[in-house]
N, C-alpha and C positions, 0 to 999 in steps of 0.2 A: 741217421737221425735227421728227421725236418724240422727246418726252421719256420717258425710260423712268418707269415707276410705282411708286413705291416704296411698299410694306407701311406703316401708321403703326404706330408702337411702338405696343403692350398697354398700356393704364395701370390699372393696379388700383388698386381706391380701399380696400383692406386696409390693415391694419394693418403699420407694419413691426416688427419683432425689437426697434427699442431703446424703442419706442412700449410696445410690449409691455410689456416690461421695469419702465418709468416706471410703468406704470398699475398693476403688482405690486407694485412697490414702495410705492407711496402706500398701495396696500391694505391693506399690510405694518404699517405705521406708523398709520393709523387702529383697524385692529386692536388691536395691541397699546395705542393710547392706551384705548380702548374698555377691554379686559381689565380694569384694576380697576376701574372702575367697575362691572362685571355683578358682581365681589366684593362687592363692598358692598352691592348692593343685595339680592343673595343670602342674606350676612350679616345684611343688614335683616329679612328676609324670614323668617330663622329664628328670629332675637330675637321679631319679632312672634308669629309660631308658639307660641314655649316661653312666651310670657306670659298670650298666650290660654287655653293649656291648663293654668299654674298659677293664673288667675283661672278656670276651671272647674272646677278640681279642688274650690278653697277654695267657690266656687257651690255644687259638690254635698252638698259635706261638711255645708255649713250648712241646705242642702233635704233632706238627712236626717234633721239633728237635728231642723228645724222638724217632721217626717214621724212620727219615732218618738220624737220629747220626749228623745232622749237621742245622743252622738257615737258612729259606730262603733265595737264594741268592739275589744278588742287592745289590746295596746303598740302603737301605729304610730308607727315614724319615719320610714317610707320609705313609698311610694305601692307598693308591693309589689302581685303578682298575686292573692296571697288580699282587698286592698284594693280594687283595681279591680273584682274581683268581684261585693264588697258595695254599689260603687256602680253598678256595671252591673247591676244587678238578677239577676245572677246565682247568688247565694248566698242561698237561701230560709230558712237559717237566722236570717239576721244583718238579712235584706231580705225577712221573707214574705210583702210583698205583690206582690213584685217589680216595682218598679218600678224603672224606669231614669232615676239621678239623674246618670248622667254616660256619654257616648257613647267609646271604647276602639278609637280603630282600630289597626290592626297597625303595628308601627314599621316605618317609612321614612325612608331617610337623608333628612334635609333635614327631615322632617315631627316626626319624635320617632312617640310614641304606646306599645303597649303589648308586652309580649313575657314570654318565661319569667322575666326579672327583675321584671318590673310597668312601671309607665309609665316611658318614658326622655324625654330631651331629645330636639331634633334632634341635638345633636353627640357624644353618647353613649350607646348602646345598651344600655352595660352597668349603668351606674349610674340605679336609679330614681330618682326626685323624692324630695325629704325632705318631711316634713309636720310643723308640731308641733300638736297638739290641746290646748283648755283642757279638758281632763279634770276638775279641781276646781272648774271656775267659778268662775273668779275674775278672768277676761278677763283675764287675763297671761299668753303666749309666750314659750317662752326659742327664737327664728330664728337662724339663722346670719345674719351679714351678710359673711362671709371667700368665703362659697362651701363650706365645709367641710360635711360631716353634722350637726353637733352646733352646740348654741345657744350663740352667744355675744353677744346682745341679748337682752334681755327688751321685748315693743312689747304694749301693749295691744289683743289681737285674741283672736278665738274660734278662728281657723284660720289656719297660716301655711305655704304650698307655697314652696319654693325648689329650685333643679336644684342639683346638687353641683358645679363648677366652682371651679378656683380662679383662673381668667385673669378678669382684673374685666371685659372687654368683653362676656364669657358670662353671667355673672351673672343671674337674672332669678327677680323673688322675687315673691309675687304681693299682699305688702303695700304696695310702692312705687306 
């Protein structure tokens, strides 16, 4: 007697439809746990950024006066474009020997740096850095400590850069 021959079932060693499903979804959920966390460190990352560049700012400011025995001139309360200038070695009047006492890259979100207003933050483009200068020599500052433009501490310093911000986590002053 023969037995007839049966075909063996296919068996794919794939994926199925709800496997699938499971494995998106966990992606889903690590994901998103992930998400604030790249916020923050983002946020970290730009704090560090706008501190670095108001402890260079004040760097420069001081490697000029050591350079020319005196503060750049102007009213300056902002890190304005004709400021960046004089420290970019750029303005032969104010800097004739031109030297370059502070490096101006072009603003980028996240980076801050310099643009038609003068230097910004990372998280604002529009508004430059405030700065105050002892002009009288008398090593007294009047800094904001609100975040605002204008002085409302007086701290014993020769140079004080702060960003205009009023949210305190923004904050970043280059005395602290």
């Amino acid at each position: 007697m023969k037995f007839p021959i049966r075909p063996r079932a296919h068996q794919f060693s794939g994926f199925t439809l709800i496997e699938m499903l499971i494995v998106i979804s966990i992606i889903v959920v690590l994901a998103g746990l992930a998400f604030p966390a790249v916020n923050v460190a983002i946020d970290s990352a730009r704090k560090s950024q706008a501190k670095s560049t108001v402890t260079q700012i004040a760097a420069a400011v001081t490697a000029y006066e050591t350079e020319y025995g005196k503060l750049p001139s102007g009213d300056a309360t902002t890190v304005d474009l004709s400021f960046v200038q004089i420290l970019a070695g750029l303005d032969n009047v104010e800097n004739p020997r031109r030297i370059v006492f502070l490096e101006a890259p072009v603003w980028k979100k996240g980076k801050g740096g310099t643009n038609a207003q003068g230097y910004c933050d990372p998280w604002d483009e529009a508004t430059p850095y405030s700065i105050a200068l002892d002009d009288d020599y008398d090593n007294e500052i009047d800094v904001s400590t609100n975040g605002s433009a204008t002085g409302s501490e007086t701290i014993r310093k020769k140079v004080g850069v702060w960003n205009v911000n009023t949210t305190n986590r923004y904050q970043i002053r280059s005395w602290d």
